[in-house]
C-alpha positions as CSV (number, residue, x, y, z in Angstrom):
1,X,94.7,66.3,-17.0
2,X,93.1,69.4,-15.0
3,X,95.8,72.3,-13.6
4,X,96.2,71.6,-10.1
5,X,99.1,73.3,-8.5
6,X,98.7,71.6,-5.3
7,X,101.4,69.7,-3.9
8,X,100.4,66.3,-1.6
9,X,102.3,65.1,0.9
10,X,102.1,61.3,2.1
11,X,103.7,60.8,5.2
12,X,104.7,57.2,6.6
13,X,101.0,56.1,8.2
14,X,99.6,57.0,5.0
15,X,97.4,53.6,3.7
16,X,95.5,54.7,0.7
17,X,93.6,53.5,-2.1
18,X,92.1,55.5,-5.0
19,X,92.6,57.8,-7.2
20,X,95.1,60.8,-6.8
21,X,95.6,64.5,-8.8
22,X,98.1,66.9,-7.9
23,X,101.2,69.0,-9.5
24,X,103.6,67.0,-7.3
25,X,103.2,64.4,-5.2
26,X,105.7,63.7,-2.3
27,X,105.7,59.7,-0.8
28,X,107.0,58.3,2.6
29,X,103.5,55.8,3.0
30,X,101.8,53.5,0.7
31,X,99.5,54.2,-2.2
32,X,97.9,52.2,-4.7
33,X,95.5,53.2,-7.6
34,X,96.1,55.5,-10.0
35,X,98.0,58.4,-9.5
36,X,98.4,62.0,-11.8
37,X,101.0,64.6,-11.2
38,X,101.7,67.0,-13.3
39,X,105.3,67.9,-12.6
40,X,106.7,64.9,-10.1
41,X,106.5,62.1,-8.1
42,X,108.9,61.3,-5.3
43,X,108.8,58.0,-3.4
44,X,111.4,58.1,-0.9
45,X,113.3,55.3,0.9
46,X,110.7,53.0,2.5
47,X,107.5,54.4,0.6
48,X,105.5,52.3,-1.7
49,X,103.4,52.7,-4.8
50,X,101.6,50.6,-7.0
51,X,99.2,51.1,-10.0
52,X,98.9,53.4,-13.3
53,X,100.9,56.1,-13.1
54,X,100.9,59.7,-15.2
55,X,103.6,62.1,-15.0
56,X,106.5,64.2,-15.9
57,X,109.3,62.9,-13.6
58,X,109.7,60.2,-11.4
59,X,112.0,60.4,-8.5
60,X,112.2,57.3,-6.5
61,X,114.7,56.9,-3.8
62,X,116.7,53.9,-2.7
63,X,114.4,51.5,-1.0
64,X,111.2,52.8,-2.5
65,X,108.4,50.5,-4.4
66,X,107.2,51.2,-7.0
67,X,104.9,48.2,-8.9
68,X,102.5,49.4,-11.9
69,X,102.9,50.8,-15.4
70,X,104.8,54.1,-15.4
71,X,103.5,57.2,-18.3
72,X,105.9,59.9,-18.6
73,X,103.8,62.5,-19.9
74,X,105.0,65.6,-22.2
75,X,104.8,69.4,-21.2
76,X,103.0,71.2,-24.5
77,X,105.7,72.6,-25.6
78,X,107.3,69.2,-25.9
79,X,104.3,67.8,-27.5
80,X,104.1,70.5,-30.3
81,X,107.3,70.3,-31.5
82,X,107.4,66.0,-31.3
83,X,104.0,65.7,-33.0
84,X,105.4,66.8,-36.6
85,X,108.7,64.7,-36.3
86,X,108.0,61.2,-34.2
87,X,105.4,58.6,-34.3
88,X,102.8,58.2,-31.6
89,X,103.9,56.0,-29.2
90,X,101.7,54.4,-26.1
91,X,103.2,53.8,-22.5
92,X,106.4,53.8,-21.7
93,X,109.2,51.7,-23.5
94,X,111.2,49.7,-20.9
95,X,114.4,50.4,-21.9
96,X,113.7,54.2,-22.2
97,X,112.0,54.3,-19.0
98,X,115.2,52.5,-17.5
99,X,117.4,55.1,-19.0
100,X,115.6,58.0,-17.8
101,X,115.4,56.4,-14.1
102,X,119.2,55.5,-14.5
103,X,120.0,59.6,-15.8
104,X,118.1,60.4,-12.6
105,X,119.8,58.4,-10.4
106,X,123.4,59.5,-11.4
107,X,122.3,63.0,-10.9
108,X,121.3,62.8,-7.1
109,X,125.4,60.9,-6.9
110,X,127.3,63.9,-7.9
């Protein structure tokens, strides 16, 4: 993914379809295609998403959408220090993905 360190915001008339790229990508519309941040996504209450999405953290709120495959992606770091003691995996497993979604959520409650 190219460095971008621009962060999009999506307010609630946004309607779009394509392809995004950004560091972090804030949601109150709708967006569909596929979508790369390289630090976060946050869909917040209301906002929907739907396609392939690529990043770090995902942050949706209660009430977002979010329909697609979800790829949390590695920093480097992460990646050099995985590589030598885990197989590759591809995508995300469910149950993992639930976890980290569920970790996130009990964060925002305290």
């Amino acid at each position: 993914m190219d460095k971008n360190n621009a962060l999009i915001f999506l307010d609630e008339q946004t309607d779009f379809t394509g392809e995004i790229k950004a560091s972090d990508i804030i949601l109150y519309g709708k967006i569909s295609g596929t979508i790369w941040a390289e630090d976060s996504i946050r869909l917040k209450s209301g906002s929907y998403m739907e396609g392939e999405v690529y990043t770090k953290d995902f942050f949706p709120e209660k009430g977002a959408v979010y329909n697609g495959k979800l790829h949390i992606i590695k920093s480097e770091s992460q990646n050099d220090t995985t590589k030598k003691s885990q197989p590759k995996q591809s995508g995300l497993n469910f149950r993992t993905g639930l976890q980290k979604i569920f970790s996130i959520l009990s964060s925002w409650a305290l």
